[in-house]
C-alpha positions as CSV (number, residue, x, y, z in Angstrom):
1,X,1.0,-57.8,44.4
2,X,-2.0,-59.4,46.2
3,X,-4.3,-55.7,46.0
4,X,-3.2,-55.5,42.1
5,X,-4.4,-59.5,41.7
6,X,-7.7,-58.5,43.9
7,X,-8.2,-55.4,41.8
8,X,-7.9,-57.6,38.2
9,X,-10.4,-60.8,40.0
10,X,-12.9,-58.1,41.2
11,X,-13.1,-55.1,38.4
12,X,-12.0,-57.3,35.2
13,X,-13.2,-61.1,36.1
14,X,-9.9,-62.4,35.4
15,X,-9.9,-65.8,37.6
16,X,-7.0,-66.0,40.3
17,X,-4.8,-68.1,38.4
18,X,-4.8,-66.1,34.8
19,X,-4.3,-63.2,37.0
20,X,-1.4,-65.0,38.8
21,X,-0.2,-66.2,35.2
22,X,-0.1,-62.6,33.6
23,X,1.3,-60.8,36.8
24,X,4.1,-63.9,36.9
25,X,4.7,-62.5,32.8
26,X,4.9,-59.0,33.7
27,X,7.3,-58.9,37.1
28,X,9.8,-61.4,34.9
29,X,9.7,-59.3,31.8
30,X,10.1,-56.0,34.1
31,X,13.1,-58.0,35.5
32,X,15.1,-57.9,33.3
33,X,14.2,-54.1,32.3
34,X,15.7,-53.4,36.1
35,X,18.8,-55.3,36.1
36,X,20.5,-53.1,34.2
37,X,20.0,-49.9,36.4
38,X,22.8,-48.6,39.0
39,X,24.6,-51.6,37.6
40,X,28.1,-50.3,37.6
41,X,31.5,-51.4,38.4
42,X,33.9,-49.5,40.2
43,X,36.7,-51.9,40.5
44,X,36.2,-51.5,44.7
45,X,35.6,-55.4,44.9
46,X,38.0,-58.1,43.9
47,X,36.8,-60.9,42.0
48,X,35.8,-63.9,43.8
49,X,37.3,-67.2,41.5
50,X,34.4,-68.7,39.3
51,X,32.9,-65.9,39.1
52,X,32.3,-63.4,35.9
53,X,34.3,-60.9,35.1
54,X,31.2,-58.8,33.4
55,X,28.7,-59.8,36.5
56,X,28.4,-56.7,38.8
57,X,29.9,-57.1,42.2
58,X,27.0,-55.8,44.3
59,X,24.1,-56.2,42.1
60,X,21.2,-55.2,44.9
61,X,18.9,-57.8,43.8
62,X,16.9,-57.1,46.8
63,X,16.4,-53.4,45.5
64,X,15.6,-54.1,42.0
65,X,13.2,-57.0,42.9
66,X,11.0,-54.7,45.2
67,X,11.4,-52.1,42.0
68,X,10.2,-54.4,39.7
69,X,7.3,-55.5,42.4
70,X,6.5,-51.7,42.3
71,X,6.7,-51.2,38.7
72,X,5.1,-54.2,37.9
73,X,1.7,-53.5,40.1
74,X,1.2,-50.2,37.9
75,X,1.7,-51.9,34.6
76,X,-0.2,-55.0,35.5
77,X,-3.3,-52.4,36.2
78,X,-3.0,-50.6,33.1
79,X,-2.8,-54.3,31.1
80,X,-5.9,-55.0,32.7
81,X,-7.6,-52.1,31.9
82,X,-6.5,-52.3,28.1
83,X,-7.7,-56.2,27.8
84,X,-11.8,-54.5,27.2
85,X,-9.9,-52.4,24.3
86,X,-9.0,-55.2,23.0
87,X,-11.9,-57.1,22.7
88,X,-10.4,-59.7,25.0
């Protein structure tokens, strides 16, 4: 996260905070393009009362949120490098 902000401040003179701003856009949108994945139920885990009977048992959100960290580096990169093809 902190080399792809660096990269956007120094080779596309975003400030800090837009580049905090669109990066904080990108990882939330990506988030919910990862939650789905391995996302399965195998009926191994009872329900504990209150909760869902559609939520996911063991839904890894440790995994998926350093997926979406991942993910979200590359495509925050390549956003930054469209913004001069845009005119912006």
């Amino acid at each position: 996260m902190v080399p792809a902000l660096a990269a956007a401040k120094a080779l596309f003179g975003l400030t800090w905070f837009g580049a905090a701003a669109l990066y904080f856009v990108v990882w939330w949108t990506l988030l919910f393009a990862v939650l789905p994945f391995r996302a399965k139920d195998d009926g191994s885990q009872p329900l504990v009362p209150g909760q869902d009977p559609g939520a996911p048992p063991l839904p890894q959100m440790r995994r998926k949120a350093l997926w979406t960290t991942l993910l979200s580096d590359v495509v925050f990169l390549l956003v930054i490098a469209a913004f001069p093809l845009a005119g912006l």
